[in-house]
N, C-alpha and C positions, 0 to 999 in steps of 0.2 A: 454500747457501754458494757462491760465486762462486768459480772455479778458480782456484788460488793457483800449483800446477802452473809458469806460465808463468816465475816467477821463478828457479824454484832450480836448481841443478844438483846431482844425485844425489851422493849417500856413495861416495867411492871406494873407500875400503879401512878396514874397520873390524878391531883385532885380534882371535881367536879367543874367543869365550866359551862356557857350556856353559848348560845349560838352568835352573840356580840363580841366575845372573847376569843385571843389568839387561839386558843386551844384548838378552835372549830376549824380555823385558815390554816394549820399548818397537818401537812399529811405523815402522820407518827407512822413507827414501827411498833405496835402493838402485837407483833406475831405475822403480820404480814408486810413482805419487806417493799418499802414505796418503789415505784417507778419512776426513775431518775431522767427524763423526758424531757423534763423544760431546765431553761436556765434559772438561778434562784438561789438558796443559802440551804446548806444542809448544816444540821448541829447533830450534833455526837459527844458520847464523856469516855474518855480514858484514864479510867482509878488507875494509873501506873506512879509509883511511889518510891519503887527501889530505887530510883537515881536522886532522890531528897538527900540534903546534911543533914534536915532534924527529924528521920524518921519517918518511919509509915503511918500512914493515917484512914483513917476510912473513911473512901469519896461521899462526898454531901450532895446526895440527890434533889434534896428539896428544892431545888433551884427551879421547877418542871411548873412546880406547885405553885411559883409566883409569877414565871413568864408567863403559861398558858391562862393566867385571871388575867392579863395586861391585854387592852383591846387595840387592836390593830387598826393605820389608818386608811382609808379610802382609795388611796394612791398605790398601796402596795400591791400593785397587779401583777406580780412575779408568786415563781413558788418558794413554801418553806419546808423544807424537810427536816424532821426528826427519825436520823436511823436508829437512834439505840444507842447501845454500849459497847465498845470494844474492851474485853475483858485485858487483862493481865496474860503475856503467856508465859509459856515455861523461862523462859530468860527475857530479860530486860531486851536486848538486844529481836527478838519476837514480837513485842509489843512494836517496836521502831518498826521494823518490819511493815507492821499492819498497817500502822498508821501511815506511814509512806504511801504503801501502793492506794489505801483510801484516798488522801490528800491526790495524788498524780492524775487517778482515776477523775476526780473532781471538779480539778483546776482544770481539766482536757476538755472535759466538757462542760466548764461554763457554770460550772455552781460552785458557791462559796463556804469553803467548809469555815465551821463555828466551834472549834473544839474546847469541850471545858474539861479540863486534865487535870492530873494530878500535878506531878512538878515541873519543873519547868523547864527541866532536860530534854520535856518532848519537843520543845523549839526543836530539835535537831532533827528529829524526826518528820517533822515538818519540811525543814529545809530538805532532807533527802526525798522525799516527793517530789521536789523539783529537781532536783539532780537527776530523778529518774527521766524527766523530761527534757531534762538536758537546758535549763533554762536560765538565762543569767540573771541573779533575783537583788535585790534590796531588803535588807531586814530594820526592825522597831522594833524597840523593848522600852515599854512602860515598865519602869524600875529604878528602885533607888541605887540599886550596885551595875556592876557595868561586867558580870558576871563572866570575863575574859580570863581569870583562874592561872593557872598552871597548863601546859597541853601536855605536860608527859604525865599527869596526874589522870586517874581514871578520869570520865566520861560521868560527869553528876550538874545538879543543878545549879551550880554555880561557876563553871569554867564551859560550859557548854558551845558558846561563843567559840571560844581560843580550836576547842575541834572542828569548829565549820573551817574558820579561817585554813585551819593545818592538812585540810582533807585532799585529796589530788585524784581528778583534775577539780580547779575549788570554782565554785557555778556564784559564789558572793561577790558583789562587786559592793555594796555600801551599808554598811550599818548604823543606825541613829540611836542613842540613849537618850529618852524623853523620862525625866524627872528625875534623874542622877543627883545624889546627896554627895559631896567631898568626903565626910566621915567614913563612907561604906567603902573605899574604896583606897588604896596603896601607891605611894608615886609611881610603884616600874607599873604598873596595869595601866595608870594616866598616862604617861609615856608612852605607852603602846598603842595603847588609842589613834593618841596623836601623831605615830607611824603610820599609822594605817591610813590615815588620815580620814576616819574616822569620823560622825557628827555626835553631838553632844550640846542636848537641851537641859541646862538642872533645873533644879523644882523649884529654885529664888528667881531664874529667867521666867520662868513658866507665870511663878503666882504674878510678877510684875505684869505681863501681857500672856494669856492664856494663846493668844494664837500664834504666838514663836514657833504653841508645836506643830502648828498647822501643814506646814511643809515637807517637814522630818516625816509624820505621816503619810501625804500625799505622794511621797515619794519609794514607802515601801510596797512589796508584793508580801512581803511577809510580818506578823502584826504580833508579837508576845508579848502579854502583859500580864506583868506579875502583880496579883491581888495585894500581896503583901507592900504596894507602892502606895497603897492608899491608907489612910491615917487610921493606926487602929480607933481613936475612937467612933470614926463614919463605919468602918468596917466592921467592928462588933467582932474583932478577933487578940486572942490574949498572943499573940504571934508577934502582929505587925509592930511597925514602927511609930515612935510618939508624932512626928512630922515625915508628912505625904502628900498626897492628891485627896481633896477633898469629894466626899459624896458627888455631887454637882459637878467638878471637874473631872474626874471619872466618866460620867455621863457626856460631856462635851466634849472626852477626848475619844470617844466611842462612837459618836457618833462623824466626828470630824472622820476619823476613820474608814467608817461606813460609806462614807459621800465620796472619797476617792475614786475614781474609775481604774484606778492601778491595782489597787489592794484585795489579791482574791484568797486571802487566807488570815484568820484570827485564832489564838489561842489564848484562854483564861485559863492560867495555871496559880499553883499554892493555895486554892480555895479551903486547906485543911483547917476544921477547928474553926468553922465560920459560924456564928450565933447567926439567930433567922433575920437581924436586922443585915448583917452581909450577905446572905444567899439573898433577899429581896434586892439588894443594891445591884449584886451581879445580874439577876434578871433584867433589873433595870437597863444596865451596860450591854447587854445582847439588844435588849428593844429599840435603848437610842442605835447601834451597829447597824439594824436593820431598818431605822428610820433614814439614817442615812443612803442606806445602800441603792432602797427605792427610789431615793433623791436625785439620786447620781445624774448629773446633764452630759457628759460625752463630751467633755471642753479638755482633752488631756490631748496637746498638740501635737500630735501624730498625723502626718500627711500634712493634707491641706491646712495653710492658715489663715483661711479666706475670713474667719471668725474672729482675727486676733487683731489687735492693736498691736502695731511694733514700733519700737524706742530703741536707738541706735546709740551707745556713745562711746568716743572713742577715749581710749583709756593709754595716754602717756606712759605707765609705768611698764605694762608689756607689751605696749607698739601693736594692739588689738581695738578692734572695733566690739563691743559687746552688745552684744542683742539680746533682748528681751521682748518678751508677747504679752499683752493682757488679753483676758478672755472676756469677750465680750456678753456673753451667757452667765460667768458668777464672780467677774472681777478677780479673779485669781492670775497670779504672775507666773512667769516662767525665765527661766533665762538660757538661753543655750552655751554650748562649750562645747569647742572645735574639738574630734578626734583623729588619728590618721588615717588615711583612708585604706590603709591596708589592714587596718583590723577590721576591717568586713563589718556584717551588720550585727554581729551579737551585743555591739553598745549602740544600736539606734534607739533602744528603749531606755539608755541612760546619756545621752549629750544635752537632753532636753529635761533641764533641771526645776523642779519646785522650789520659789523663792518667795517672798514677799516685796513688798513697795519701798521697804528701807533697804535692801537690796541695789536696788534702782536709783534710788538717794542718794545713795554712797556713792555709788558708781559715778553718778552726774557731779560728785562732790570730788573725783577722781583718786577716790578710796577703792581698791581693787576688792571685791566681795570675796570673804572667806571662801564661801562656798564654792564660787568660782574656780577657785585657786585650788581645793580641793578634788573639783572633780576634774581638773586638768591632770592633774599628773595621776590620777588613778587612771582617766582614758590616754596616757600616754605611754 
């Protein structure tokens, strides 16, 4: 692995824990930078600001101070790394930089970065990580706006999306909005979406069945979520919005996350102006992440389906038979969708779609699944 070292600057002061506490299980950068060796979740903060609408703020550390008192469970036999801080560089554009090559460096080998950021522009610098690896990815954004902006508009935390999309050669193949508000958002951006063809969970679908966003999740390699989605009064932020994602659903939608075997990148951005009841909440949100992660069973239908239950039905309206898997290890669905075979393998890791049971329903009720539909003509 190529030395990562050069980026960070060490843990300055972490508070007191005892030897039952996370603190003791996770191998910080305190001045010596860890050996990145095993598979496992590295976290890191990047106070990068300049790409915020409302201003610079200064990164809330404290976050250290309530993860490492959280005790870790018995099952979690993988490693946790804490590098440190990658500071601010001379241009906004420096910061991407860093983050990237960190993020490529990470995904290569098998550890999960946990970035707690400043805004939430660094999604993008995220996704170019994987550009560096050249890899065809899925993105999630826990948030109430659907942050697809302007693209001839600078490069900030609210159009951030519309530049992944605009970039060439572009390595996105599907993006999910999990807790999307109608208010935050403009009919041409709805529109656009819906060109893209595009997923879209709002937070009225969410609160009726928390596991609608279960899928949308399971389905990305790249995971933004914006603090500001959860209810300023859970949050303890004079920022956020009156209606969000409650404490507890935060929590579930973090750990749903975590439990993915697809999902090997997270970032918590907009944490500015966080009272200590939100920096504890966001610990919180890394602990479930990492509850899940240990969880993880290897049921994500790749290869062999020697594991899977498969449900066949034929479907009248486009003269297709549709398959579905269930996993027989956590009961989770799948559904497949034919691509051509001359696009080669860069969508083997997307014909094989995350759905649920009403999926399936529909289908047998010879209702063609949204989902379907959409990821047909994106692999076409």
């Amino acid at each position: 692995m190529k030395d990562l070292s050069i980026y960070f600057q060490p843990i300055t002061s972490v508070a007191q824990f005892n030897a039952a506490q996370l603190g003791s299980y996770i191998d910080a950068n305190d001045g010596d930078f860890p050996e990145l060796k095993e598979p496992g979740c590295a976290i890191f903060e990047v106070p990068e600001y300049r790409g915020s609408v409302v201003g610079f703020s200064k990164q809330n550390t404290d976050f250290r101070a309530h993860l490492y008192a959280l005790h870790p469970e018995t099952s979690w036999d993988k490693k946790i790394y804490d590098l440190g801080t990658i500071l601010p560089g001379a241009t906004i554009e420096d910061t991407y930089f860093a983050v990237a090559s960190v993020v490529a460096e990470l995904v290569k080998n098998n550890i999960v970065p946990i970035i707690i950021g400043g805004s939430q522009d660094l999604t993008m610098a995220l996704y170019l990580g994987y550009e560096q690896l050249e890899q065809l990815v899925n993105t999630c954004s826990i948030d109430s706006r659907l942050d697809i902006g302007e693209p001839e508009a600078a490069l900030d935390s609210t159009n951030f999306l519309s530049h992944i999309v605009t970039r060439r050669p572009c390595y996105l193949f599907n993006h999910s909005a999990v807790g999307f508000q109608q208010p935050f958002a403009g009919a041409a951006a709805h529109e656009l979406f819906e060109k893209l063809f595009f997923d879209i969970c709002r937070l009225g679908e969410f609160n009726q069945d928390f596991r609608k966003a279960e899928p949308h999740l399971r389905n990305a390699d790249i995971i933004s979520v914006d603090l500001q989605a959860i209810k300023a009064s859970d949050l303890g932020s004079n920022i956020g919005a009156p209606n969000g994602f409650t404490a507890a659903q935060f929590c579930q939608i973090t750990k749903y996350a975590g439990i993915s075997d697809k999902v090997s990148c997270i970032g918590f951005f907009n944490e500015q102006d966080l009272q200590p009841i939100g920096t504890s909440l966001l610990a919180e949100g890394i602990w479930y992440f990492l509850q899940g992660y240990f969880a993880r069973v290897a049921d994500f239908p790749f290869g062999s389906k020697a594991d899977y239950t498969k449900f066949s039905v034929f479907m009248e309206e486009v003269n297709r038979t549709l398959i579905f898997y269930k996993s027989n290890k956590s009961a989770r669905w799948w559904m497949e969708v034919p691509y051509p075979p001359q696009s080669g393998s860069k969508y083997e890791r997307h014909h094989m779609v995350p759905c649920d049971k009403e999926d399936y329903e529909a289908a047998m009720k010879n209702e063609l699944p949204d989902l379907w539909w959409k990821t047909y003509q994106k692999l076409g």
